[in-house]
KOLLUM-473164 format. One line per 4 residues: their letters; for each residue x, y, z of C-alpha. Coordinates in pm, 1 decimal. Layout:
% KOLLUM-473164
a> X:Y:Z; ...
% end
This chain:
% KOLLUM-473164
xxxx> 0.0:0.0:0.0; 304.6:232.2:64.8; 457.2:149.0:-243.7; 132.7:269.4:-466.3
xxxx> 80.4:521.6:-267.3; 405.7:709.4:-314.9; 346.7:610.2:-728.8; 25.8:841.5:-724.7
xxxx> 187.8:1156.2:-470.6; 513.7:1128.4:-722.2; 375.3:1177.5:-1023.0; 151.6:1475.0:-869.3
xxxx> 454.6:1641.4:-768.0; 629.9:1598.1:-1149.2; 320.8:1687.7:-1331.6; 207.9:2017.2:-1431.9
xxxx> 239.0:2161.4:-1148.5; -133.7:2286.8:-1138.3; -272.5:2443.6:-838.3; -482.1:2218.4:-590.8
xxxx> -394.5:1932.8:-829.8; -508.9:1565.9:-689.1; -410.8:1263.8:-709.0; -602.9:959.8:-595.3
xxxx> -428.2:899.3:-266.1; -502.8:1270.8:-190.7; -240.3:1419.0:-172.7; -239.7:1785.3:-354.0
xxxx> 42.1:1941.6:-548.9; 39.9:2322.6:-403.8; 280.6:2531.3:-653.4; 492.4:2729.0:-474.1
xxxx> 475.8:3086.5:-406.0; 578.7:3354.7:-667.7; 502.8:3430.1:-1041.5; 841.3:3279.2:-1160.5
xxxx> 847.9:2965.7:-895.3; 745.9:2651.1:-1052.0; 794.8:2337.9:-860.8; 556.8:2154.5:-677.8
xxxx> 525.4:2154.6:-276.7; 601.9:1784.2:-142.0; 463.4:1638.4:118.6; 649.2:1699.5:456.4
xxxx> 582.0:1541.5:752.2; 651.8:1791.3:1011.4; 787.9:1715.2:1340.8; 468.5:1709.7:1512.8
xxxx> 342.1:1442.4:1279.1; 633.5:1216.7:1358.1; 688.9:1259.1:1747.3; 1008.7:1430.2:1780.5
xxxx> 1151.9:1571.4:2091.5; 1147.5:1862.6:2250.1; 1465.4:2062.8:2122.1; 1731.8:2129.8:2431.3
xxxx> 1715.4:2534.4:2393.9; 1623.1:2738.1:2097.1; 1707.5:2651.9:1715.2; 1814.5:3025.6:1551.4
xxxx> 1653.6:3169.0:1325.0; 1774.0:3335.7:1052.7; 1619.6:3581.4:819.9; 1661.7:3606.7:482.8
xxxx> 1730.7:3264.7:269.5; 2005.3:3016.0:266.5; 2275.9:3044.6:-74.2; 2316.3:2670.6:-85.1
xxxx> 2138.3:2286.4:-33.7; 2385.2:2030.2:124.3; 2340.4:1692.0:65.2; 2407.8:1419.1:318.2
xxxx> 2337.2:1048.3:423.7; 2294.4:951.6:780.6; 2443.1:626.3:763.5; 2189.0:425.3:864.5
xxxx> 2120.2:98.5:769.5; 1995.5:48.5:394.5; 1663.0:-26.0:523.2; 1392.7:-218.8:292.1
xxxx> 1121.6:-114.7:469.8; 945.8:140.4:270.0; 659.6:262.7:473.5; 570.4:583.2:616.0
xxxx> 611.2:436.5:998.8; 974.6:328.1:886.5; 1038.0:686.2:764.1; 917.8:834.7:1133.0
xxxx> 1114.7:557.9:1317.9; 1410.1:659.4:1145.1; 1333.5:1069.9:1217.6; 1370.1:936.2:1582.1
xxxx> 1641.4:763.1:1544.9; 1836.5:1003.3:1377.5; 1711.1:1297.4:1671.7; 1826.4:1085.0:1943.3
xxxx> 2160.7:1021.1:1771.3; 2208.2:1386.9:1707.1; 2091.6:1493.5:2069.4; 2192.4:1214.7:2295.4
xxxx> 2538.5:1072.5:2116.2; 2630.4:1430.0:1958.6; 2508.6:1611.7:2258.9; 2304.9:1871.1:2000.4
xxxx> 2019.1:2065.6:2023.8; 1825.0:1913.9:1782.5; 1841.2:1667.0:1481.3; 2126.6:1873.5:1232.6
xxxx> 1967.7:1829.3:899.0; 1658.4:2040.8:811.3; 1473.8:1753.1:600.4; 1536.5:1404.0:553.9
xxxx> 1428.2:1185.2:329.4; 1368.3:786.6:388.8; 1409.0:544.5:137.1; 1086.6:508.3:83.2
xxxx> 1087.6:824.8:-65.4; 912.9:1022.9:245.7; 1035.4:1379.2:333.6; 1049.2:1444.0:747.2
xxxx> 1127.8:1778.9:861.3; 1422.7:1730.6:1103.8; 1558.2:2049.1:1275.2; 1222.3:2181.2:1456.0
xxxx> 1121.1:2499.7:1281.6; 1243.0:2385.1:934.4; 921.8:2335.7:766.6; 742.4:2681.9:912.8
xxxx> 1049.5:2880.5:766.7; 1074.2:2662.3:431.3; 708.7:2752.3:406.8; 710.4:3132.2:452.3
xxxx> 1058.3:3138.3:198.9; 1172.8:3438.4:427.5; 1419.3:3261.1:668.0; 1547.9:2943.2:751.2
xxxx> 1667.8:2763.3:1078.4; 2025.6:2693.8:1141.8; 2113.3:2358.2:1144.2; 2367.7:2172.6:1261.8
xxxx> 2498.6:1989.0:953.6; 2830.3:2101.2:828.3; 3098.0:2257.6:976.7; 3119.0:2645.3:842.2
xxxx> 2798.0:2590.5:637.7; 2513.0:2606.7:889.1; 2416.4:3001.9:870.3; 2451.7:2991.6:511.5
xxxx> 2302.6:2647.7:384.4; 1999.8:2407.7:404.7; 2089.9:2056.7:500.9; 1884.6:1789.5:337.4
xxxx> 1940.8:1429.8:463.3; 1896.6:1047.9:314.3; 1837.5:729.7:514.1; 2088.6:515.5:455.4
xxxx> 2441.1:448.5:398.5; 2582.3:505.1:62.2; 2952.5:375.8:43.5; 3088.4:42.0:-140.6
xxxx> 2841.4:92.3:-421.9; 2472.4:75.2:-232.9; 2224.0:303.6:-445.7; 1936.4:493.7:-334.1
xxxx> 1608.5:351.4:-432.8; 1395.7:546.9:-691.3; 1160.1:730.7:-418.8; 1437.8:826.1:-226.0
xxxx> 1591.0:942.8:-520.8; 1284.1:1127.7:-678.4; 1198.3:1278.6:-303.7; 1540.8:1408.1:-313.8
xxxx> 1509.5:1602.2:-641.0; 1109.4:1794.7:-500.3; 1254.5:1886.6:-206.6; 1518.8:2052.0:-299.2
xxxx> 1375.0:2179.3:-650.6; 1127.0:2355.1:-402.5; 1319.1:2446.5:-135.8; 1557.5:2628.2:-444.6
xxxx> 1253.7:2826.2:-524.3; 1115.5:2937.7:-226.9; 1423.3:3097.6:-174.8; 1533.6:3188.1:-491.4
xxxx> 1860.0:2949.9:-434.6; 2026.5:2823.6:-790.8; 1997.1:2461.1:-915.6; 2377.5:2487.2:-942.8
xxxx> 2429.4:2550.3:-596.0; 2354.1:2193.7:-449.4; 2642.8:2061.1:-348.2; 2755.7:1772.5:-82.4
xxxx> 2867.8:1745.8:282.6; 3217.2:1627.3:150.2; 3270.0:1959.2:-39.7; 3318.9:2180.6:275.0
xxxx> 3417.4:1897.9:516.8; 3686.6:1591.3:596.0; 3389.8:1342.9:489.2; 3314.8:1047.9:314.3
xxxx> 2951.9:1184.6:327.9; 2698.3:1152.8:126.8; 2885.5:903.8:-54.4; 2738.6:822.7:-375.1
xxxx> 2503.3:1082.3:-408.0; 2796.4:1335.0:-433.3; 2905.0:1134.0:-763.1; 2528.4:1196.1:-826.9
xxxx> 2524.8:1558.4:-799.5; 2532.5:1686.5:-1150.8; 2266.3:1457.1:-1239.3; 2045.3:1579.3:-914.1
xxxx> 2105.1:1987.0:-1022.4; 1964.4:1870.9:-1350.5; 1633.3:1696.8:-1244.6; 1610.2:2024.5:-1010.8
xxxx> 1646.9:2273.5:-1275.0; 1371.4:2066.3:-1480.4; 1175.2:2016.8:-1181.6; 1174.0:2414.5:-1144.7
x> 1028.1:2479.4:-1491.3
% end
């Protein structure tokens, strides 16, 4: 049932990008703000929706919008459950790694996105300020990066030639084709964790990055 149901939400969010456009499972392709933005809002399950924690003290907030996306994998295990309940497990998992292990405030990426192609909102905040496309919350993500860039996350581990799976993948290019337009960000500028840090992260979907700015751009319009 997971499986068709992320079929019918993904090809609302790659078609025409139509206002109030929807598809069988009902979910509704929202267009994003502006006269020249053109990709479609994914769904986002917000923190709310999938339990997190209380954040220890305040995530900033800054006005104005990010320059960058930053790609990363959390190196969990290259799960083959799909479903939605997998995708909040793992939004858990990855807070209480973050907070407990890393002794942060909050989960460091902004979104994540499972392999079965869901999109959580991780830092608390993320989702309000992605919404309004007038500020963003600083993550905690990568080193030198945080104040300027938006850190989008992908279950899994993706060393010694593991793959993402075609959701994940597909998730990965609507959230950050509409995260670039709500604030106005370039398709270039999507880069990966390993380009600003001494990382191996996010493996091979830094190999996969020209092919990712690509399916953005065309995602945009």
């Amino acid at each position: 049932m997971d499986s068709d149901h992320h079929r019918i939400r993904r090809r609302v969010l790659f078609g025409t990008g139509a206002v109030g456009l929807l598809g069988a499972a009902g979910f509704a392709g929202v267009a994003a703000p502006g006269a020249s933005a053109q990709a479609v809002q994914p769904d986002i399950d917000s923190t709310d929706v999938w339990g997190a924690r209380t954040p220890n003290g305040t995530n900033p907030v800054i006005e104005g919008s990010p320059n960058k996306l930053i790609v990363h994998h959390t190196v969990a295990v290259n799960t083959e459950d799909f479903s939605r309940e997998q995708a909040h497990a793992h939004a858990k998992w990855v807070q209480d790694l973050h907070m407990d292990d890393n002794g942060w405030r909050d989960t460091g990426y902004n979104f994540v996105v499972s392999r079965g192609g869901w999109i959580t909102e991780g830092t608390s905040g993320s989702l309000e300020a992605l919404l309004s496309g007038e500020r963003f919350i600083q993550g905690i993500h990568t080193s030198g990066q945080n104040t300027q860039a938006l850190g989008i996350s992908n279950e899994g581990s993706y060393h010694d030639g593991a793959e993402p799976t075609a959701a994940q993948w597909e998730s990965l290019v609507a959230i950050c084709a509409f995260a670039a337009d709500q604030y106005g960000i370039a398709s270039s500028e999507i880069y990966g964790h390993v380009d600003f840090n001494s990382t191996l992260c996010p493996g091979i979907f830094h190999d996969r990055l020209p092919q990712l700015r690509e399916e953005v751009e065309a995602a945009r319009g």
